[in-house]
Backbone as CSV, one residue per row, in Angstrom:
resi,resn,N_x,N_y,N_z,CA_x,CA_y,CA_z,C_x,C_y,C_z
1,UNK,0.807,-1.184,0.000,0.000,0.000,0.000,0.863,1.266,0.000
2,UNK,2.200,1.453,0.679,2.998,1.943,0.650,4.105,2.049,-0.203
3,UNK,3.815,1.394,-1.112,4.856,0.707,-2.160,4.997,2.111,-3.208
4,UNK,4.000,2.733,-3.546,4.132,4.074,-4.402,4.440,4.899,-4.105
5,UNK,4.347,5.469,-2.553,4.975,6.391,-2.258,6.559,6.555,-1.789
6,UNK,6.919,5.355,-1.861,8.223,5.349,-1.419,8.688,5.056,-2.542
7,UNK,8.412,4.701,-3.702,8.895,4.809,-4.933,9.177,6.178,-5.247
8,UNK,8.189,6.679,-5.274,8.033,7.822,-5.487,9.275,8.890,-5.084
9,UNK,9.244,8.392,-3.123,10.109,9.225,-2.841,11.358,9.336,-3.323
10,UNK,11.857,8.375,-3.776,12.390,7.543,-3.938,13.160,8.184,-5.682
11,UNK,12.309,8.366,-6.548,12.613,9.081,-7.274,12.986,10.156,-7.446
12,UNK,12.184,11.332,-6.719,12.389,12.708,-6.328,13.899,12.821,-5.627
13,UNK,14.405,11.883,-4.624,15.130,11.777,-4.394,16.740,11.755,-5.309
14,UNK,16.462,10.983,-6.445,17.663,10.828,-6.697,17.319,11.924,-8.763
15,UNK,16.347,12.562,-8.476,15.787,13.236,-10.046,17.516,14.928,-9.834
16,UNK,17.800,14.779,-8.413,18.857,15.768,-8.957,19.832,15.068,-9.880
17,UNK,20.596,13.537,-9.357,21.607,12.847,-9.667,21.167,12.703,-10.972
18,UNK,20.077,12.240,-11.547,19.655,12.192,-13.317,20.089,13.285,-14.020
19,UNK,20.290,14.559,-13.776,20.586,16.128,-13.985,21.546,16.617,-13.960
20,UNK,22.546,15.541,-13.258,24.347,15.831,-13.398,24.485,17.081,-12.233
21,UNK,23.496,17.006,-11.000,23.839,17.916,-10.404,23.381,17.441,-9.016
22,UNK,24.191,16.920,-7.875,24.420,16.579,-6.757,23.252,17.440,-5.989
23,UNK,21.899,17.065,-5.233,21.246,17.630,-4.422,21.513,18.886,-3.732
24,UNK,23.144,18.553,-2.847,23.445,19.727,-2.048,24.017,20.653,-2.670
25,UNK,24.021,20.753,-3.957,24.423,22.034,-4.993,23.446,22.570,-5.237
26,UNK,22.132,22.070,-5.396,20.708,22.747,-5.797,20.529,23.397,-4.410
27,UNK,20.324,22.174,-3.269,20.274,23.125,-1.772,21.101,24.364,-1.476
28,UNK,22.122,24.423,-1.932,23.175,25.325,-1.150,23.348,26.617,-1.647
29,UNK,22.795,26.693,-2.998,22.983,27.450,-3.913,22.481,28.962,-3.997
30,UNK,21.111,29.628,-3.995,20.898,30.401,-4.408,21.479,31.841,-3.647
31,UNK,22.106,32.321,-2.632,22.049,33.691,-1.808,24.027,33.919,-2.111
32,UNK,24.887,32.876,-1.673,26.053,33.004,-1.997,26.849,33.036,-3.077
33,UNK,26.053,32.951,-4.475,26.638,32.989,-5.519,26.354,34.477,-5.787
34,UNK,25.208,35.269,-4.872,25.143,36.269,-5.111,26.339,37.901,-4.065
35,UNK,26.544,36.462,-3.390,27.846,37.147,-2.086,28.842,37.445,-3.566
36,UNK,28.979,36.275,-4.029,30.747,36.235,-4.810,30.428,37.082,-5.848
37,UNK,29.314,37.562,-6.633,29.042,38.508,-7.510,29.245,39.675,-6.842
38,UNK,28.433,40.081,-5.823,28.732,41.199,-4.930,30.034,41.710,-4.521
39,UNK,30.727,40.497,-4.368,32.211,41.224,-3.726,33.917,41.020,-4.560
40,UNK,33.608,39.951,-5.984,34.401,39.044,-5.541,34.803,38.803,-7.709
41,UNK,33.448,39.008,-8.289,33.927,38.661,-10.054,34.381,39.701,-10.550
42,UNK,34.309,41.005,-9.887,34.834,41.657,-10.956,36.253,41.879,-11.183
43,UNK,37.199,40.733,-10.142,38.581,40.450,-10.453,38.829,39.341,-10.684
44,UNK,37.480,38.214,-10.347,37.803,37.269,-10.099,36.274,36.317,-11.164
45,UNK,36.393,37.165,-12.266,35.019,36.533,-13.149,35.548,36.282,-14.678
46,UNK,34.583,36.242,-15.678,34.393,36.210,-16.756,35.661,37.081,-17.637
47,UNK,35.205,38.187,-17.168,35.966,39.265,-18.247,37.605,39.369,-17.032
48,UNK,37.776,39.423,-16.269,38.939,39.141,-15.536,38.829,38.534,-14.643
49,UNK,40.365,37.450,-14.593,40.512,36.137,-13.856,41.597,36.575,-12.836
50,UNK,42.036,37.086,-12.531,43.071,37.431,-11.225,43.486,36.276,-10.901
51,UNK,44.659,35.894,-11.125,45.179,34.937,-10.028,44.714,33.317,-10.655
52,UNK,44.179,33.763,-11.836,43.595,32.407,-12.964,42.354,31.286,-12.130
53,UNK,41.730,32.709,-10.943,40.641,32.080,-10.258,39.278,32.864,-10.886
54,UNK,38.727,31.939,-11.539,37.090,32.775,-12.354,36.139,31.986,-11.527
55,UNK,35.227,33.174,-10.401,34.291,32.409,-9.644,33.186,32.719,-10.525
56,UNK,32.722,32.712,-11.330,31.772,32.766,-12.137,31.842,31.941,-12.668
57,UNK,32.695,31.139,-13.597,32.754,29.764,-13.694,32.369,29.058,-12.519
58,UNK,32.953,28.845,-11.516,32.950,27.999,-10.608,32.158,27.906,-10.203
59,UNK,31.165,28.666,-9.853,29.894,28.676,-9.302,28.729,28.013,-9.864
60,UNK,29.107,28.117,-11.495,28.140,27.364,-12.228,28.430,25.629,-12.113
61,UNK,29.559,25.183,-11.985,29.813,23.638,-11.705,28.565,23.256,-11.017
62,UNK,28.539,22.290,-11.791,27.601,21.282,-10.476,28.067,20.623,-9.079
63,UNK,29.299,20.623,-9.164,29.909,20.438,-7.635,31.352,20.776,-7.501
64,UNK,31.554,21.296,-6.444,33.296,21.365,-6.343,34.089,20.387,-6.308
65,UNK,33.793,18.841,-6.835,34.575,17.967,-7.033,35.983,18.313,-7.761
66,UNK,35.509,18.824,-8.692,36.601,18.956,-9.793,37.753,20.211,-9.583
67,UNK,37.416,20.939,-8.867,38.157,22.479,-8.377,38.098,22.180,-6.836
68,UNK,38.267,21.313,-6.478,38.631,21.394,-4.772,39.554,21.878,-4.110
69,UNK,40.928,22.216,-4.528,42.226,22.996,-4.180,41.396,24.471,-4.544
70,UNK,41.173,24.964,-5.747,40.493,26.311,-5.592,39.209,26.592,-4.542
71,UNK,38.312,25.799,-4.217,37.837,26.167,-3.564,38.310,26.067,-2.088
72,UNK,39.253,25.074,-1.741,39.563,25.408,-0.523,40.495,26.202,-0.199
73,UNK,40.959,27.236,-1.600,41.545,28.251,-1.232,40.714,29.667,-1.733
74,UNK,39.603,29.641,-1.972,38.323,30.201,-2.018,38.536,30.716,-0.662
75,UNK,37.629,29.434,-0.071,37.724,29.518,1.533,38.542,29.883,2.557
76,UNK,39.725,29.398,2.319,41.016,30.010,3.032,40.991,31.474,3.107
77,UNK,40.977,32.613,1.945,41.211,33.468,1.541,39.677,34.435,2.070
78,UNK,38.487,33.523,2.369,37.278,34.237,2.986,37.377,34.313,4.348
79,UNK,37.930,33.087,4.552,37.770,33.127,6.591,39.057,33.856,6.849
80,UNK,40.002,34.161,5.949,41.277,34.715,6.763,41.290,36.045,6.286
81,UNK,40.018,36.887,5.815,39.776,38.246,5.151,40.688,38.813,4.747
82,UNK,41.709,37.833,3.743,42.406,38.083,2.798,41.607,38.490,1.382
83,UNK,40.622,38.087,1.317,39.712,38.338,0.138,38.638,38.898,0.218
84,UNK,38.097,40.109,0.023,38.262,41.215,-1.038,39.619,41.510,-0.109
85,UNK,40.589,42.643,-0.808,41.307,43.051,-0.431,40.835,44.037,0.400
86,UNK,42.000,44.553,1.762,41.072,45.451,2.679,41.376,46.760,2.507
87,UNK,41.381,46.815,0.974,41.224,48.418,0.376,40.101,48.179,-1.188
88,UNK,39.163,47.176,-0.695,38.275,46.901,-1.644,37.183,48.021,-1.352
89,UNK,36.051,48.604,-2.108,35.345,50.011,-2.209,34.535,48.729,-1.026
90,UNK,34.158,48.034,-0.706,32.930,47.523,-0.382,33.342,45.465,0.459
91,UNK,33.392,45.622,1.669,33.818,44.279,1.954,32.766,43.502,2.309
92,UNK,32.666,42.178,2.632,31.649,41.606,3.237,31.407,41.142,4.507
93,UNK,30.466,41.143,5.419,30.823,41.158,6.521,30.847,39.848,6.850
94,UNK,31.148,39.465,7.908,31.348,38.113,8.985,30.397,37.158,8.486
95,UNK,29.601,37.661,8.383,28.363,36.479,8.207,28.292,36.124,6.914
96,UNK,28.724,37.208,6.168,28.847,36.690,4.675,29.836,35.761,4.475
97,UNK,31.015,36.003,4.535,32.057,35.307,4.677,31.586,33.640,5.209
98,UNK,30.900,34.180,6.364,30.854,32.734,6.629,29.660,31.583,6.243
99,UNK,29.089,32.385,5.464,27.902,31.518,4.726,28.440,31.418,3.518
100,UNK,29.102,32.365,3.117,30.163,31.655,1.302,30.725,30.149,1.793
101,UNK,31.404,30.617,3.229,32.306,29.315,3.412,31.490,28.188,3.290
102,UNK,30.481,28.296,4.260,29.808,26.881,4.161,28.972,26.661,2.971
103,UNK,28.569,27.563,2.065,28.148,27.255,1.079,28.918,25.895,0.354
104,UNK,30.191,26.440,-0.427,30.922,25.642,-0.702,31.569,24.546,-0.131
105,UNK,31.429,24.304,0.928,31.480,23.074,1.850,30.539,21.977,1.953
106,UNK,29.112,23.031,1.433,27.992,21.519,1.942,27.852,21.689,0.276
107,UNK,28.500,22.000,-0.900,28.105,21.719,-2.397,29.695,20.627,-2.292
């Protein structure tokens, strides 16, 4: 009697993995990609790569499998407010910092 809905769940469950995109990348995603736009591509994006780190790329990955040294020097460089520089027009505060971090931690 229960047999459909746990199918079910069951599906929903794994309809991110069909999509080439790991659950906790869909979860983790939407507010901190807007931190790293805010503080962080316009040295570190599309039209300039600083340091041959483009978080605008990166952000679009479906998971940090593949860039794991960059992102854990992403991170390094957020919790040790080495990044923005601290003569950037505009920094982010504590909490930002620390929700980028875990962003990329639970993707």
């Amino acid at each position: 009697m229960h047999r459909p809905a746990v199918f079910l769940a069951f599906l929903f469950a794994l309809a991110p993995l069909a999509w080439g995109q790991p659950a906790a990348v869909k979860d983790a995603g939407k507010p901190v990609p807007a931190v790293f736009q805010k503080y962080c591509v316009e040295c570190h994006g599309h039209a300039k790569a600083k340091g041959h780190v483009n978080l605008e790329h990166l952000v679009a990955q479906p998971s940090v499998g593949l860039h794991a040294d960059t992102w854990d020097k992403v991170i390094e460089m957020l919790e040790t407010a080495q990044m923005p520089p601290s003569d950037a027009e505009e920094l982010p505060t504590d909490v930002e910092r620390k929700t980028a971090a875990a962003w990329v931690r639970r993707a």
